[in-house]
C-alpha positions as CSV (number, residue, x, y, z in Angstrom):
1,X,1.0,4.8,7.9
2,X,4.1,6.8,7.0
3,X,3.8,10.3,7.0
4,X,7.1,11.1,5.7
5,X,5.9,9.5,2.3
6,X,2.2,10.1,1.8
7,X,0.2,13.0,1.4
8,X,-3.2,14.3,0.7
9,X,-2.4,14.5,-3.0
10,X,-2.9,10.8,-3.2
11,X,-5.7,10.3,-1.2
12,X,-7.4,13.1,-3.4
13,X,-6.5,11.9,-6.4
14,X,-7.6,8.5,-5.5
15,X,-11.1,9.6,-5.1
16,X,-11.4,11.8,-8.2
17,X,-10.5,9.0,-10.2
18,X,-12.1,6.3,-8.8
19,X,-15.3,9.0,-9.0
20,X,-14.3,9.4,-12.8
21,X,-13.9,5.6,-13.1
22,X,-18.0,5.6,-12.4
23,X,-17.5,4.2,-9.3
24,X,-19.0,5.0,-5.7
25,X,-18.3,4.1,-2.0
26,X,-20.8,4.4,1.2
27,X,-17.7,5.7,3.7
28,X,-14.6,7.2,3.2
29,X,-12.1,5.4,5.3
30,X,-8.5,6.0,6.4
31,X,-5.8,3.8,8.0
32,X,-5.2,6.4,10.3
33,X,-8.6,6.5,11.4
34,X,-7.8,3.6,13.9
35,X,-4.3,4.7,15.2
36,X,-5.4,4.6,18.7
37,X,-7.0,0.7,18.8
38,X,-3.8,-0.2,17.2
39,X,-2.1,1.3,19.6
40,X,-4.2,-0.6,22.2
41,X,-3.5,-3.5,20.0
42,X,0.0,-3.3,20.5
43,X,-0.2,-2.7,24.5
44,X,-2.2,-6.3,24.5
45,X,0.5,-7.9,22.2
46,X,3.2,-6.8,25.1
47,X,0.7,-8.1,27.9
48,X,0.6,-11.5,26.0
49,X,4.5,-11.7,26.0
50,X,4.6,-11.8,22.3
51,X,6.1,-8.2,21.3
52,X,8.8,-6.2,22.6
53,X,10.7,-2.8,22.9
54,X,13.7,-3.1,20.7
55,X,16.9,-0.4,21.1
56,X,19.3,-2.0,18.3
57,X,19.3,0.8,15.4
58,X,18.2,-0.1,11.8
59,X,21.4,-1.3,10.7
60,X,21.5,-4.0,13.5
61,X,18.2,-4.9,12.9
62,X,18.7,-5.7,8.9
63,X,22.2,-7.4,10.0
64,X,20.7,-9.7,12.1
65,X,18.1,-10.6,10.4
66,X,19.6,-13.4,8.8
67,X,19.3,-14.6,5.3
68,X,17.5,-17.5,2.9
69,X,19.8,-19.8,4.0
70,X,20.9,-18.3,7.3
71,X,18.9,-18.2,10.5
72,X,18.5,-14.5,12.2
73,X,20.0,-13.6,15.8
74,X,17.5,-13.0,18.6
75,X,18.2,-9.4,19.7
76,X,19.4,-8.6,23.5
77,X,16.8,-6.9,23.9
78,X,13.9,-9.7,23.2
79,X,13.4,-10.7,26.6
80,X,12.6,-8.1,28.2
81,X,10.0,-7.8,30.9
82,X,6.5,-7.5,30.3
83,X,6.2,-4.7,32.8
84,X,9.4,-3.0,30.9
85,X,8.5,-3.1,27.2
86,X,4.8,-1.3,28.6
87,X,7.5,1.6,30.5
88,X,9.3,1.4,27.1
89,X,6.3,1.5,24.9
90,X,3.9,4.3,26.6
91,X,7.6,6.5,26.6
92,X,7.9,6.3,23.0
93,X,4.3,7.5,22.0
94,X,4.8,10.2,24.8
95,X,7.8,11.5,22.6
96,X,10.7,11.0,25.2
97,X,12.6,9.1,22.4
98,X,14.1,10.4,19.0
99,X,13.5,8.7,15.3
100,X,15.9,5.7,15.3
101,X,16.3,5.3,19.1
102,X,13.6,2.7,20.1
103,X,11.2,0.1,17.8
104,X,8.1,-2.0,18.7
105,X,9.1,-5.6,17.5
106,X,6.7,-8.9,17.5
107,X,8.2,-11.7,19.2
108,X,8.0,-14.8,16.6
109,X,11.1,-16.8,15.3
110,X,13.9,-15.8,14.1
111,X,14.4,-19.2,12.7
112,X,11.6,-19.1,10.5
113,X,12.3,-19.5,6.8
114,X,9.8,-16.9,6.1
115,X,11.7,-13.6,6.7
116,X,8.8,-11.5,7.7
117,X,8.2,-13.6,10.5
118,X,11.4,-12.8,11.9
119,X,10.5,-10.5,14.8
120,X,9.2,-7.7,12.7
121,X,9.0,-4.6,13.5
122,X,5.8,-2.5,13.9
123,X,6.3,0.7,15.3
124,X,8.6,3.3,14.8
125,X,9.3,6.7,15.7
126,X,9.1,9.1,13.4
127,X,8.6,13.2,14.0
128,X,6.5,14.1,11.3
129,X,3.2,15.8,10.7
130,X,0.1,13.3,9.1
131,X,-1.6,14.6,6.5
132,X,-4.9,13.0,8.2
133,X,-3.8,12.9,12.2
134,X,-1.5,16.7,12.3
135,X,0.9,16.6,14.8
136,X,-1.1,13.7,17.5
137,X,1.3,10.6,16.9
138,X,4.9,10.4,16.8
139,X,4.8,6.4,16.6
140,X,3.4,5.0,13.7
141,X,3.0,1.6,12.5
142,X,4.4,-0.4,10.2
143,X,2.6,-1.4,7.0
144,X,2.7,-5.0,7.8
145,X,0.8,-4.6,11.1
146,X,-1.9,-1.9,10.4
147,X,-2.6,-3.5,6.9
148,X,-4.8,-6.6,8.5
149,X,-6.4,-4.3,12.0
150,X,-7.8,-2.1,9.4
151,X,-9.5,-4.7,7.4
152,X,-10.7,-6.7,10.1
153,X,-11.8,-3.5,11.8
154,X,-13.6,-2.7,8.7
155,X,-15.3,-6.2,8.3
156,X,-13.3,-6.9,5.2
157,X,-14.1,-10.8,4.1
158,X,-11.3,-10.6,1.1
159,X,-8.2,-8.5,1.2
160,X,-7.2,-8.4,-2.6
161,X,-3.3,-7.8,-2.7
162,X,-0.6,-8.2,-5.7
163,X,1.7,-11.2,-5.5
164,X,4.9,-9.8,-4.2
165,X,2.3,-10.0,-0.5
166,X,2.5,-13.6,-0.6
167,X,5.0,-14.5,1.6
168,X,3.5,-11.3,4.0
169,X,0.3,-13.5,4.0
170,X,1.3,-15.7,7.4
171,X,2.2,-12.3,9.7
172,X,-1.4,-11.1,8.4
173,X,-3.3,-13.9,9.5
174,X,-0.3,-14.1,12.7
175,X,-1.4,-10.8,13.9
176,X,-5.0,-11.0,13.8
177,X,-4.9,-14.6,15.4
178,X,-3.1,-13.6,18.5
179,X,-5.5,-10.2,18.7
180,X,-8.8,-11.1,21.1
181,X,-11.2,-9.2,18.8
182,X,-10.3,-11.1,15.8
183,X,-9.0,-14.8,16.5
184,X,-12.3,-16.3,15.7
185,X,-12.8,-14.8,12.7
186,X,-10.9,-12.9,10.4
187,X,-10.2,-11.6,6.5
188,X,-8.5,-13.4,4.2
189,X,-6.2,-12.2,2.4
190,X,-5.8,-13.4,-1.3
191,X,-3.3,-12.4,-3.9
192,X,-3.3,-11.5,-7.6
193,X,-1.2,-10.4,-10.8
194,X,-0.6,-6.7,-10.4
195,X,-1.1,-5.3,-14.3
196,X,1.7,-4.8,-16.2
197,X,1.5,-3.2,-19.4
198,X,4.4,-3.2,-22.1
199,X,5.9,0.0,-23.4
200,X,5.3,1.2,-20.3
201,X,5.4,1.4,-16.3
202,X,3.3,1.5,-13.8
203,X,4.6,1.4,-10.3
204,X,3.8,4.2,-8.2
205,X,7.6,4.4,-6.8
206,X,9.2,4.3,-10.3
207,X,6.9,7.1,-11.7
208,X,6.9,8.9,-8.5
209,X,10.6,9.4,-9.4
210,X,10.4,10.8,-12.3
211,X,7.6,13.0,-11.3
212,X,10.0,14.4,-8.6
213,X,12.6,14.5,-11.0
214,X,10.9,17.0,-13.5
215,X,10.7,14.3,-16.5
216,X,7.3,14.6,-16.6
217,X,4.8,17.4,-16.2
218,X,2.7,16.0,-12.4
219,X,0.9,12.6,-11.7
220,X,-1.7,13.7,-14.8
221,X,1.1,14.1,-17.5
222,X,-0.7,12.4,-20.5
223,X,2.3,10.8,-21.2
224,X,2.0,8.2,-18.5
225,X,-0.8,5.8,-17.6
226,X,-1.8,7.0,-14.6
227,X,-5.7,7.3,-14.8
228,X,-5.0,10.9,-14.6
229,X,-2.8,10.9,-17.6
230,X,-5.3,8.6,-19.4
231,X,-8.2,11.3,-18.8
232,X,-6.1,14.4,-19.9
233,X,-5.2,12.3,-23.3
234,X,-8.6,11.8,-23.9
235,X,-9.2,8.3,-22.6
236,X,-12.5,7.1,-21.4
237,X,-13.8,5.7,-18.3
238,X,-16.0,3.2,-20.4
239,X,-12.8,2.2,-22.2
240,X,-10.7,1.4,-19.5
241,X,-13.4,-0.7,-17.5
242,X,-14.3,-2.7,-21.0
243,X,-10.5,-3.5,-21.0
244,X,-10.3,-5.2,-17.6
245,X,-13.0,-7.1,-17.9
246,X,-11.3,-8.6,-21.0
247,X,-8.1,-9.4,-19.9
248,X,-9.8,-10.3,-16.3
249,X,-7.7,-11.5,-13.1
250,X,-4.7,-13.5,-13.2
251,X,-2.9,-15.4,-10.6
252,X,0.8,-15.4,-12.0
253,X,2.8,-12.2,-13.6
254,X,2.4,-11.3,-17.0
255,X,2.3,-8.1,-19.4
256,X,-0.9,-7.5,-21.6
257,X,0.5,-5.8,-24.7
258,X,-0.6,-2.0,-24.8
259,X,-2.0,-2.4,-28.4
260,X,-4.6,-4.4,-26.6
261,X,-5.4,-1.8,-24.6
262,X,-5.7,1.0,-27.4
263,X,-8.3,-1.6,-28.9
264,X,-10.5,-1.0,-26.2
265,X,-10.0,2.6,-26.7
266,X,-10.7,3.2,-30.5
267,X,-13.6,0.7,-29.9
268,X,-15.0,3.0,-27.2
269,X,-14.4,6.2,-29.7
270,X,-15.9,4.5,-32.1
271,X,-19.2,4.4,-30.9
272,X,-19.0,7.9,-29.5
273,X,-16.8,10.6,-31.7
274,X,-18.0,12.9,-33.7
275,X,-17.2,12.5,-37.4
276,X,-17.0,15.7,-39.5
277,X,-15.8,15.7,-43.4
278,X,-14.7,18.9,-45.1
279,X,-13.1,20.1,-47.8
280,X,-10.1,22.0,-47.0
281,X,-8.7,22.6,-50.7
282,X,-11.9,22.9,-53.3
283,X,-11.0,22.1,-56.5
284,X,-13.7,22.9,-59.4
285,X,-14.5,19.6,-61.9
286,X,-16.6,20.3,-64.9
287,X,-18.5,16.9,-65.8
């Protein structure tokens, strides 16, 4: 949903590994597949009175916002006609605004102790070209909204996230309750233990930086555990699937220790390298 960030080098890479991994899927789907009926989406949200055309910048936005403790301030800008934020709203995708100038926010509570249900926002501009969609949008939505149309879109029952989602959980179900297509029924999202491993890290944003940095050699530099870097040093597919369904799923954080892991992969090896013994040195015995 945010083309200054993503590329096709992940999606690609996704599918090659999850093709190493043995795996296989029936369609190959995209978030940005359903840009227009999120669009729509939004357009019925502003009918209903519960989103609205914001013109506070950033900054304001975050500063008003509130804190734990600390209700947020309703922007100026929150009640707004209905007939305006649609004028507002169709300008904005037409490109008559620059990046920073207007945001699509959901109308909600700015008193709610759950900070993403503080009038979120879920569009933005942003002047960019999409890897999947070229140059045909210049609003894009947030994470937060497109995240549960696209599952429900897709007839997703269970939406498997880590646990830092948890508290997103309430503007998921939120936004597909107050959409006519999906208040009946919808996904449900459930969360889980990311996998941490000691020795070691795995987050996409903290490797990505030293990728960009030069520290390592690309996404596949054996050095890292990447699935990428895991095939170049020689790592199995069979090894890595035998590992998670040891350690399983877990429902608070933890870190599996990553001589646990390289059990799995000298068990795997074991069964399947090649042994050879020579003699390198001869040395002659007479018995």
């Amino acid at each position: 949903t945010n083309p200054e960030k993503e590329s096709s080098v992940f999606t690609e890479a996704i599918q090659r590994d999850i093709a190493w991994l043995g795996f296989k899927w029936d369609e190959l789907l995209y978030s940005s597949d359903y840009f227009g009926r999120m669009y729509e989406y939004a357009l019925e949200l502003i009918k209903k009175g519960l989103a609205f055309v914001d013109d506070q910048d950033q900054d304001t936005i975050k500063a008003t916002r509130g804190t734990l403790n600390e209700p947020g301030v309703e922007s100026p800008f929150r009640n707004r006609s209905i007939e305006e934020n649609l004028e507002l709203f169709v300008a904005m995708k037409e490109g008559k605004y620059s990046p920073g100038d207007r945001v699509l926010r959901l109308k909600i509570d700015m008193k709610s102790p759950n900070m993403n249900m503080r009038d979120p926002v879920i569009y933005r501009i942003v002047n960019a070209t999409h890897h999947n969609t070229g140059d045909d949008w210049c609003i894009y939505p947030m994470y937060d909204y497109a995240h549960p149309i696209e599952d429900a879109i897709e007839k997703i029952t269970h939406s498997l996230c880590s646990l830092e989602f948890e508290d997103h959980r309430p503007l998921y179900n939120w936004v597909l309750e107050n959409l006519d297509d999906f208040k009946e029924k919808h996904p449900r999202q459930i969360e889980f233990a990311r996998l941490n491993l000691t020795r070691t890290i795995t987050s996409k944003r903290y490797i990505k930086q030293l990728v960009e940095a030069g520290i390592v050699d690309g996404w596949d530099d054996p050095r890292l555990v990447t699935l990428g870097g895991l095939r170049r040093r020689g790592v199995t597919p069979a090894a890595i699937r035998k590992f998670m369904e040891n350690i399983g799923v877990a429902k608070s954080n933890s870190t599996i220790d990553m001589q646990q892991f390289e059990y799995f992969i000298r068990e795997d090896l074991l069964l399947s390298s090649v042994r050879v013994m020579g003699v390198v040195e001869p040395l002659k015995l007479t018995i």
